[in-house]
N, C-alpha and C positions, 0 to 999 in steps of 0.2 A: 504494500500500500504506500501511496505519496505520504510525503510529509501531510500531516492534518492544516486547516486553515480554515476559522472560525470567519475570517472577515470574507466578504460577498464582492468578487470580483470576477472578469474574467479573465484569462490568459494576459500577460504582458504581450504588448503586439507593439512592433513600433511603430505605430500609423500617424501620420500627420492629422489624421482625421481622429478629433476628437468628439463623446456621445454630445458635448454640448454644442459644438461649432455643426455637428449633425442637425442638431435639430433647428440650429438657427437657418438653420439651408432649404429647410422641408416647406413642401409646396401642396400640393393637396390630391387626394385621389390615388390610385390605381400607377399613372403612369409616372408620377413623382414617387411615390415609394420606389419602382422598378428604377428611373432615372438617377435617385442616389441611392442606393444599393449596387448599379456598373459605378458610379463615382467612387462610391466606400470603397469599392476591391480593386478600382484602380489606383488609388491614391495609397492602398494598403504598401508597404515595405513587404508582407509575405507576399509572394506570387499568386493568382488564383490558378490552382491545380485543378483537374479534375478531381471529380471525387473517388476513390478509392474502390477498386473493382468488387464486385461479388464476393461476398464470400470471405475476406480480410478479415483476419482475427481481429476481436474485438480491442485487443489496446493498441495493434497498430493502426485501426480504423480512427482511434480518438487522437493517437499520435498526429496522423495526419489532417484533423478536421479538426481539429479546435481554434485554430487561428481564423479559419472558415467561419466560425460559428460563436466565436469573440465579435466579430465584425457583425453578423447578423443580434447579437443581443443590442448593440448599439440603436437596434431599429425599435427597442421598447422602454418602457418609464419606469422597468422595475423598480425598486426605492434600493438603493446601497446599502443600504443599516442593515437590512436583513434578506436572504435568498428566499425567493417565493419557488417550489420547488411543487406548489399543489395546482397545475394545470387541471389535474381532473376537477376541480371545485370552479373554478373557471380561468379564462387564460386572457392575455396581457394585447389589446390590440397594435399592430405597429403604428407606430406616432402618425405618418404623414395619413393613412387612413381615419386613422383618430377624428385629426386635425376637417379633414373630408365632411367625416360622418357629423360633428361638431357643427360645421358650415350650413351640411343640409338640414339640422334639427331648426338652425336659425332660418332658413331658407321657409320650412313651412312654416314657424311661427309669422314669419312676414306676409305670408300669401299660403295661408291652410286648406289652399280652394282644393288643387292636383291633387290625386289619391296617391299618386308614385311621384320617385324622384328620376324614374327610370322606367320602363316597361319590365313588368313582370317575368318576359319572357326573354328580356335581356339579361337580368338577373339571372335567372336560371339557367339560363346557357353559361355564364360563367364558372356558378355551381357546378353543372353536367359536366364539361368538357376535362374537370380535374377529377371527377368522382367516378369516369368511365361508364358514363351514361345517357341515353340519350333526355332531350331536354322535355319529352312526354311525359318523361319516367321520373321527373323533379320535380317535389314540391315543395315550400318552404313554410315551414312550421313554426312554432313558438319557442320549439324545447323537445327535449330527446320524450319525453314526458306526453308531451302534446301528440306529437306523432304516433308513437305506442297506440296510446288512447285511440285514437281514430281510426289504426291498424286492426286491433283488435274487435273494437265494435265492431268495425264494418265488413269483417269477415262473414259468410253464410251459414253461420250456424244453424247448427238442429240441435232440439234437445235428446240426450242421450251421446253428444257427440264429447270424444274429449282433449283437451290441451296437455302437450307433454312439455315440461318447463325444467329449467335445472333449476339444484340447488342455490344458484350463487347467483338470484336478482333483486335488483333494489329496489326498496320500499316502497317508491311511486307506482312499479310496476308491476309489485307484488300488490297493491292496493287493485290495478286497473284488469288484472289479471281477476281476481276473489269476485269486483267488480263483476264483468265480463259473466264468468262461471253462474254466478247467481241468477242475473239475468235471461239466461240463456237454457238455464239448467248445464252444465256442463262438472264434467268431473274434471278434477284435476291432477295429471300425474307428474311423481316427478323420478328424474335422474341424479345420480351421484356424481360431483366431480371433488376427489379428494387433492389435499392441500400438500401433498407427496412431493418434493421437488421434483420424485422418478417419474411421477406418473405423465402417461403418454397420453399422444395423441388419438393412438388407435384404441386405447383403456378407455376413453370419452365416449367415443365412436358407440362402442361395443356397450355401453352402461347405457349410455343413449337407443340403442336398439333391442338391449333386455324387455326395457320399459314401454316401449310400442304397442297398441294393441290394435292386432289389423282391424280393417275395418272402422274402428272407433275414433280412433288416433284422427283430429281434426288438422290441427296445425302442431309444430313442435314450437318455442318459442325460449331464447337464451340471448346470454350477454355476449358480447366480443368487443374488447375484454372485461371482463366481469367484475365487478364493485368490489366484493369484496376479497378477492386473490388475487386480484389482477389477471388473473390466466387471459391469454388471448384464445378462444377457443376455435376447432378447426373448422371455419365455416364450413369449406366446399369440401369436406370429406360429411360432415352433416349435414349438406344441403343435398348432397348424392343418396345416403341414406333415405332422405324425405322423401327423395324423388320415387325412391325404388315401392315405395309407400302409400304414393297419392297423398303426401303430406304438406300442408304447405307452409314454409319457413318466415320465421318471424324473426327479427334480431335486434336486440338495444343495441346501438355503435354509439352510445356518447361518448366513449373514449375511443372510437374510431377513428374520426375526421379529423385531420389534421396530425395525427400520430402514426398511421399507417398510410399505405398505397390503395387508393379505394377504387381500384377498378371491379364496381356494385355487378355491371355486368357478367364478367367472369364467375364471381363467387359462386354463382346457383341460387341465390337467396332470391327468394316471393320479395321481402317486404323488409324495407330498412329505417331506423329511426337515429337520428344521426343530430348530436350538440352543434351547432355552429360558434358557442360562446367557450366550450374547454379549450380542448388543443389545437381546434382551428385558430381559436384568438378573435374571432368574432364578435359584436354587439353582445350583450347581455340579453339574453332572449328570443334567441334566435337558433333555429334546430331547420333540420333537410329531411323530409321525406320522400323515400326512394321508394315507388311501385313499379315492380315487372309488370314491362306492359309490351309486352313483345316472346316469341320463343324464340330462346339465344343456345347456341351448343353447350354452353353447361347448364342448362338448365330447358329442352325441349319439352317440357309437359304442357300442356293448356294452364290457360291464363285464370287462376281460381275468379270465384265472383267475388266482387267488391262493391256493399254500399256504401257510398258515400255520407258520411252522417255530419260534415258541416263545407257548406259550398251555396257561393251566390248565384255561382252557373245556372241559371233558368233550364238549357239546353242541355244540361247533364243528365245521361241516364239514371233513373230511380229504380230500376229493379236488381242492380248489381252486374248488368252488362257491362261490357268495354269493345262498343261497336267500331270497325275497319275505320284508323286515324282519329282514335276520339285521345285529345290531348289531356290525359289525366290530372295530370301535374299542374296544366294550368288549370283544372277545377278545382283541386284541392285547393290551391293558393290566393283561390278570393273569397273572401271573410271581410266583407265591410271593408274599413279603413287600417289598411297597414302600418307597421311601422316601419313606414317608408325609409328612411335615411338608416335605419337597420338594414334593409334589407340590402341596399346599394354595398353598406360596408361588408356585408358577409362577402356578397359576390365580388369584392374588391379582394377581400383579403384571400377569398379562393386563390384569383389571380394571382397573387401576389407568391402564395404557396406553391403554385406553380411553377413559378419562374425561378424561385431560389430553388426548385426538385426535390417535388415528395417524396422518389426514395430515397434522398440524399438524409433528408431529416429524419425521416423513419429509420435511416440504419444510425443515423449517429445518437438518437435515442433510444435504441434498443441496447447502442455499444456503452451508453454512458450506464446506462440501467444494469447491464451484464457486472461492470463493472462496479456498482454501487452494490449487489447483490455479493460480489467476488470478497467486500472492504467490508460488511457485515458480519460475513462465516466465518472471515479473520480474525474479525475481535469478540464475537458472542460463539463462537462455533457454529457447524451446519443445521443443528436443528436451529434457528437462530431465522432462516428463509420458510415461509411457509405458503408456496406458492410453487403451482408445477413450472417449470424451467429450463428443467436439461434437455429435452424434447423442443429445439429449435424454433418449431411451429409453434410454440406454446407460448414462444417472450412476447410480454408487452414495454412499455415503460411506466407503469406501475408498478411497486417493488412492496409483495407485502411482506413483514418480517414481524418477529418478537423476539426481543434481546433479552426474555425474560431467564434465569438460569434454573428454575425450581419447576418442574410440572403442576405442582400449585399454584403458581406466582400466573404461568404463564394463561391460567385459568379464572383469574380473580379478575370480577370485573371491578374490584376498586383500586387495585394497583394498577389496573390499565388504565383506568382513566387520571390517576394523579402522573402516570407516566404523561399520558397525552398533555396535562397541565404542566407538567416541566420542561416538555417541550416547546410546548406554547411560549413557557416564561423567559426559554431561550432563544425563542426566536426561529422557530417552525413547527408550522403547522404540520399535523400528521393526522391520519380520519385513523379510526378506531372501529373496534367493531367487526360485526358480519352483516347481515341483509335486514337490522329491524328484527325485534323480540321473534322466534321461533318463525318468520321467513314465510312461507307457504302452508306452513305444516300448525294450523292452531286448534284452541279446544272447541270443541271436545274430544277431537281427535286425541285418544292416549299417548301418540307419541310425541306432542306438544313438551308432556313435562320429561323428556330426556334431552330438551334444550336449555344451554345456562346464558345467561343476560350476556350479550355482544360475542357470542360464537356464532360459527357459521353453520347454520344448520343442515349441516350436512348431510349424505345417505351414503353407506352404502353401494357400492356400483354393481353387487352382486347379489346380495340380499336384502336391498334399498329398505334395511335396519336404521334407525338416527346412527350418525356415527359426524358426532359436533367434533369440529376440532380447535385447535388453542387458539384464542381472541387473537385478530391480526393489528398488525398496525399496517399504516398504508402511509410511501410517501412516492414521489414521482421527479424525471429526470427530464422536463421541457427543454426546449434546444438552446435553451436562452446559458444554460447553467456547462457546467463541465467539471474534471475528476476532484480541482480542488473542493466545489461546493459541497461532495459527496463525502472527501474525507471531511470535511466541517460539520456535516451531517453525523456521519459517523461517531465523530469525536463529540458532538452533544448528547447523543442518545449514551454513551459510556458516562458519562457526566451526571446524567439525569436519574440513569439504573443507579448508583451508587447513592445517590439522595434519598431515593426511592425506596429500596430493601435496604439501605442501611449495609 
């Protein structure tokens, strides 16, 4: 592990270009971010290299990308005093879009007549073209939250039919899910994904297809990657599954967008709900709903039915059709009066994500994460990661861990939480917990009480018995950060454990 380092900086770089003289230069919009960002990397002393091939072990991938990605933090307001390292709670927009979004709030207070600041369908083509999708298939939502909801309603249920869901979803969604069920009559079942750093991809797969029941089985419905272990799980080995099924796929991505390569097409997945405000770095309130609305080779089955349950489209089908070129995405996206100057900025900051290279970010955050994980097991040992990992397929950039050293301690939900609060007092945030008191699984269901206050209610992947595991802590590795901020990370949570247990 580096030397530790508690202060919030990035890499020494010797750039003439300073973050203040940066921001005194920023102009507004989409092509003034792209405009000083070639200025920043030419004016850089490092060279702009390409990025680092496939496949590069992860500490020479950071070796070679950090002065990359020194320059790129320059493009945000983070505060110095302390590293904000919690993208999943929401992320930091770049300044000159800021400054945009900013412009256009005052734009309509001036004139609140325009409904947009932009045509909807400009927007959304910006969205699409990063998220590998066409611009039918894109709709813009409120929140990872918002989309679900409408996902879920507006699927064709029958009663007697049932949703197959894992263990590891969050609270809004376990709400809109119980929702859902009720309404519908539907049963609920669920899958095990345990917190094994060994466990695989294909152990998911196969947990995930114990629990299937033909015929019944409506939609399957999971996180990638998931609230509470961060696991990224394997879409399109579960979207294959569904298919072989008549299943049709559902997925929270709020820590999808912006942290991964979202080509929605490929995956296989029906039905996608996507944060625009975490790791994209978007507006606050602002999420992407993606519907298949086309058959793609990873995904040739018919197109499930869809009502739509909120849309101003007069002309939109109401009985859950999707007749030859009916653009769904723009029904889904008109709802009264937008938050227009939201909406611009999302589709700005897509762009923007674009042009610095989504997989360029996706692997330097997955490299920084590897290695945030690697600086943990060092100093609390391997049980220390409690999140699958060694399975390639599996990394996210959420890192959940417990530095706890007692099997009791690491079970106590009051040491966790004064752990959480010491962290706090030192200056990062860290989430706590698993999915919300017993997750899916509540009374009077018996096996309710074999869950303890902020475990993950976990099952089983073979005899989907409860099988809770140790309270996680959650912290994350946005592009903005690099290995010092980690060992600083590091070196607080050792700080904190000793306050803590004494």
């Amino acid at each position: 592990m580096r030397s530790a380092s508690r202060r919030c900086s990035v890499p020494s770089v010797s750039s003439p270009i300073t973050r203040r003289r940066f921001i005194e230069k920023l102009g507004a919009g989409t092509l003034a971010t792209l405009a000083l960002w070639h200025e920043l990397r030419a004016e850089s002393a490092v060279p702009a290299a390409p990025p680092p091939a496939p496949g590069t072990p992860s500490d020479d991938l950071l070796a070679a990308e950090e002065a990359y990605f020194a320059d790129f933090a320059k493009v945000f307001t983070i505060a110095d005093e302390h590293k904000y390292l919690v993208a999943s709670q929401k992320g930091s927009m770049p300044i000159p879009i800021l400054r945009h979004f900013k412009e256009g709030l005052d734009r309509i207070a001036r004139d609140p007549f325009p409904v947009y600041l932009e045509p909807s369908a400009v927007t959304r083509a910006k969205i699409a073209k990063g998220y590998g999708a066409r611009v039918d298939e894109i709709a813009i939502s409120r929140n990872t939250t918002d989309a679900i909801s409408q996902i879920l309603h507006g699927l064709d249920w029958r009663a007697g039919d049932e949703i197959l869901c894992s263990t590891l979803e969050y609270p809004n969604c376990v709400a809109t899910v119980r929702r859902v069920a009720g309404r519908f009559g539907l049963a609920i079942r669920q899958f095990g994904v345990p917190s094994r750093p060994d466990f695989s991809a294909e152990e998911i797969v196969e947990s995930a297809r114990r629990r299937i029941a033909p015929g019944k089985t409506k939609a399957m419905f999971f996180s990638c990657p998931a609230h509470p272990s961060g696991v990224a799980m394997p879409v399109r080995r579960l979207a294959r599954l569904a298919q072989e099924h008549g299943i049709t796929t559902v997925v929270d991505g709020a820590h999808y967008g912006g942290m991964f390569v979202p080509r929605l097409d490929e995956t296989g997945i029906d039905f996608w709900g996507i944060s625009g405000h975490k790791w994209q770095c978007g507006p606050g309130g602002t999420g992407i709903l993606y519907a298949r609305n086309a058959r793609w080779p990873a995904n040739p089955n018919p197109l499930p039915r869809f009502h739509i349950v909120r849309s101003g489209d007069l002309d939109a089908p109401t009985d859950g059709s999707r007749p030859e070129g009916f653009d769904l995405g723009a029904a889904l996206s008109v709802y009264g009066f937008p938050e227009s100057a939201d909406w611009r900025a999302l589709g700005e900051v897509c762009e923007f994500w674009d042009e610095i290279g989504r997989e360029r970010i996706q692997n330097y955050i997955l490299a920084l994460a590897d290695y945030a994980r690697a600086a943990l097991a060092a100093a609390f040992g391997e049980q220390a990661i409690v999140q699958p990992c060694r399975d390639p397929e599996l990394r996210s950039g959420i890192v959940a861990f417990n530095p706890l050293p007692e099997p009791a301690q690491r079970r106590d939900p009051n040491v966790a939480r004064a752990f959480q609060s010491g962290m706090e007092a030192a200056g990062y945030h860290v989430g706590c917990g698993g999915t919300g008191l017993k997750g899916l699984t509540r009374p009077p269901d018996p096996d309710a009480a074999d869950f303890f206050d902020l475990c993950i209610p976990n099952r089983d992947p073979e005899t989907n018995r409860p099988a809770p595991g140790d309270i996680p802590f959650r912290t994350g590795t946005p592009a903005w950060c690099n290995r010092d901020d980690m060992d600083g990370f590091v070196g607080a949570c050792a700080e904190v454990m000793k306050k803590v247990i004494g």
